[in-house]
C-alpha positions as CSV (number, residue, x, y, z in Angstrom):
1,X,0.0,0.0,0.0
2,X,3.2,2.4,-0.2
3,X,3.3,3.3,3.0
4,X,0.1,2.9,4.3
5,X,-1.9,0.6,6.9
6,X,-5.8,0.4,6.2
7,X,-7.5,-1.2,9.1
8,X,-11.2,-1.8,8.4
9,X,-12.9,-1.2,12.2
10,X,-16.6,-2.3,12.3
11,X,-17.9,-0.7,15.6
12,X,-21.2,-1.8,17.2
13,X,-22.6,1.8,18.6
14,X,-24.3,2.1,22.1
15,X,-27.6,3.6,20.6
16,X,-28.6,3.8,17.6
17,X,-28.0,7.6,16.9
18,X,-24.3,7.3,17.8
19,X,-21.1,7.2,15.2
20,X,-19.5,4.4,13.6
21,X,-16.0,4.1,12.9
22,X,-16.0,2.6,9.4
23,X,-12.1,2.8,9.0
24,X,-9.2,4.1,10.4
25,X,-6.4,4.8,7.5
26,X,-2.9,5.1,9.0
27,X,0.0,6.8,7.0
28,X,3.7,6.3,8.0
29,X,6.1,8.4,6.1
30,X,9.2,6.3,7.4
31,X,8.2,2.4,7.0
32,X,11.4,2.0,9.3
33,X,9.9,3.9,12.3
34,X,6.5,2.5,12.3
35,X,3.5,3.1,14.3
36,X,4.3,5.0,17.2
37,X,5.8,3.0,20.2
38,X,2.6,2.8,23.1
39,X,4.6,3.3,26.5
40,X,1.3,3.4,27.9
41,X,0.8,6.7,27.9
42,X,-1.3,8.3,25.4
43,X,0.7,9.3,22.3
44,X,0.8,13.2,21.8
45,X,-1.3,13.8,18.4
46,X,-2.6,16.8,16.7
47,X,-6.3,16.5,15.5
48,X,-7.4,18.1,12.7
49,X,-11.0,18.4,11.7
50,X,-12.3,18.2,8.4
51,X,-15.0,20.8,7.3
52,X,-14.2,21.5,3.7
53,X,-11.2,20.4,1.4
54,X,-10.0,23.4,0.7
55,X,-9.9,24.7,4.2
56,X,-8.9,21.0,5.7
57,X,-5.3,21.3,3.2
58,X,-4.7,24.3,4.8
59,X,-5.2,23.0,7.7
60,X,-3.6,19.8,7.8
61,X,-0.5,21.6,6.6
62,X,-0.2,23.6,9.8
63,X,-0.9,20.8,11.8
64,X,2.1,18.9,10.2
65,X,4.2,22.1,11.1
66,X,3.0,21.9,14.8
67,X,3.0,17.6,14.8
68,X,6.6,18.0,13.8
69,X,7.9,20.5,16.4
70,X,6.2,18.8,19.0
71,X,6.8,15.6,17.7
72,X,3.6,14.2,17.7
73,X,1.4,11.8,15.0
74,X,-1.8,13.7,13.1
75,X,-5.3,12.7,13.5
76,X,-7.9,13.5,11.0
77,X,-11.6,13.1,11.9
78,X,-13.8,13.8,9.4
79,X,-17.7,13.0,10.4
80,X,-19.7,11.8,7.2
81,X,-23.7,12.8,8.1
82,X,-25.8,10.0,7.3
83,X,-29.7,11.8,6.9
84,X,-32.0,10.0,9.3
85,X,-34.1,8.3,6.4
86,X,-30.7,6.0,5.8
87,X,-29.0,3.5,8.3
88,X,-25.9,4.7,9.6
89,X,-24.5,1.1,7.9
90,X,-25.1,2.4,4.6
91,X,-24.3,5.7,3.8
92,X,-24.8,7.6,1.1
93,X,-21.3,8.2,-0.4
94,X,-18.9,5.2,-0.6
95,X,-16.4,4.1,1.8
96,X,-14.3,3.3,-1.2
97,X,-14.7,7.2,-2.5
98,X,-13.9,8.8,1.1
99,X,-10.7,6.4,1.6
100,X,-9.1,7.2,-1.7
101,X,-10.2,11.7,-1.3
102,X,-8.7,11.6,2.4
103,X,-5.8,9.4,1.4
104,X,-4.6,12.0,-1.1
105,X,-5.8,14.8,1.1
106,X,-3.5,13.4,4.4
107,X,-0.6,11.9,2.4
108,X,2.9,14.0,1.7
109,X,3.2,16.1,5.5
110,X,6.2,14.0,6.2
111,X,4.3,13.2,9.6
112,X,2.1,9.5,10.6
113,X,-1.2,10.6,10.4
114,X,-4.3,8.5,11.2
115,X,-8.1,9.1,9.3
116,X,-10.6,8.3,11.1
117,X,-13.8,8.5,9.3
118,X,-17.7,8.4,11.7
119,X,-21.1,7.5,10.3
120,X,-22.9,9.9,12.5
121,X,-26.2,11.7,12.7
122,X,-24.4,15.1,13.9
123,X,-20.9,15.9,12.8
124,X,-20.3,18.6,15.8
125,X,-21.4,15.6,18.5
126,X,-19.5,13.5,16.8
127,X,-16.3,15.2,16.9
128,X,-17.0,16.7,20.5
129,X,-17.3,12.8,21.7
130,X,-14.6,11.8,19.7
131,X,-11.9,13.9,21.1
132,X,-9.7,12.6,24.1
133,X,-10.1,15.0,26.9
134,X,-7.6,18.5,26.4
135,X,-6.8,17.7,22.5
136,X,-5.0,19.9,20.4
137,X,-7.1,21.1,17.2
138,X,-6.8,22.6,14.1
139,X,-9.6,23.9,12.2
140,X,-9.8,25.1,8.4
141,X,-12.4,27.6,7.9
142,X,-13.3,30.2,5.1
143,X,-12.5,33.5,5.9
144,X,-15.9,35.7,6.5
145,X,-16.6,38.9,8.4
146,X,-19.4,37.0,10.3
147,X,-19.0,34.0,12.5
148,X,-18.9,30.7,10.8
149,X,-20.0,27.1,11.4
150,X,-16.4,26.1,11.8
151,X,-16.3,29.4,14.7
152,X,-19.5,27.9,16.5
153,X,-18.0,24.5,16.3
154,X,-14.3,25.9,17.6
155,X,-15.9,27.7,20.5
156,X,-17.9,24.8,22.0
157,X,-14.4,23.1,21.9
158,X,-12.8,25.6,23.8
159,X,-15.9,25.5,25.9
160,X,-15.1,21.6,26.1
161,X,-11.4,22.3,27.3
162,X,-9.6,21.7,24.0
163,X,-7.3,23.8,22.6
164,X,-7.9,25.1,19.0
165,X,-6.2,26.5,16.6
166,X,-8.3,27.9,13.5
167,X,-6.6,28.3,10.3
168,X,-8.4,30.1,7.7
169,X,-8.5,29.3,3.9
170,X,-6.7,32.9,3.1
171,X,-3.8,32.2,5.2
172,X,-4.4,33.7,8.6
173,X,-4.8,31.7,12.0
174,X,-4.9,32.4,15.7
175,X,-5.8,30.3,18.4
């Protein structure tokens, strides 16, 4: 797979509104290193959540700057809504489609990144209950003069005790 471990991950949910994990994709730049040692302790990782392509590269590409200076892996969770009308086993765009788009999307940082991909009903619940307690996030947004989704989303994060870091599509972030 040059460089890359699939693992297929079939999760039976708690109720039937909560996310499934359909697959976790893990990308190791240096086959020699491998997946990251587990000491026990949790392994330091920058999560990056995916809103829009566009805003997610940008994204993703600070996130490998920060991953790399803090030596840590990247994690990208990116929440695929299933409408209500559908079971969460069947959604409506292939699993096959979203493993090839976020494969090219995460691959080239340099830095072992993981894609997680979640049937859900709500992407902001899911990410919010995905997220180990006190994660480090980054955030691709557009760039508007009024507050965003992607804003919204960020600040119940912070509210949650994450740390975020918003990168916007023209360049600028803060935290």
């Amino acid at each position: 797979m040059n460089g890359t471990d699939l693992k297929l991950l079939r999760l039976s949910p708690t109720s039937g509104s909560e996310a499934k994990s359909v697959f976790e994709l893990v990308l190791y730049p240096d086959r020699s290193r491998g997946p990251a040692e587990d000491s026990g302790a949790r392994p330091l990782e920058v999560n990056v959540l995916f809103t829009r392509v566009p805003a997610t590269v940008k994204a993703l590409e600070r996130a490998a700057e920060l991953a790399r200076g803090l030596n840590a892996r990247l994690r990208l969770l990116v929440a695929q809504v299933v409408p209500y009308g559908v079971p969460l086993e069947t959604p409506p765009v292939l699993v096959e489609f979203q493993e090839a788009l976020f494969r090219q999307i995460a691959r080239g940082h340099g830095v072992e990144t993981r894609v997680d991909i979640l049937l859900c009903r709500d992407a902001d619940s899911v990410f919010s209950r995905s997220l180990p307690s006190r994660s480090l996030v980054v955030l691709g947004a557009p760039h508007r003069w009024w507050r965003t989704r992607e804003e919204s989303l960020a600040r119940k994060l912070r509210r949650l005790g994450h740390e975020v870091v918003m990168v916007y599509e023209k360049g600028n972030s803060h935290a």
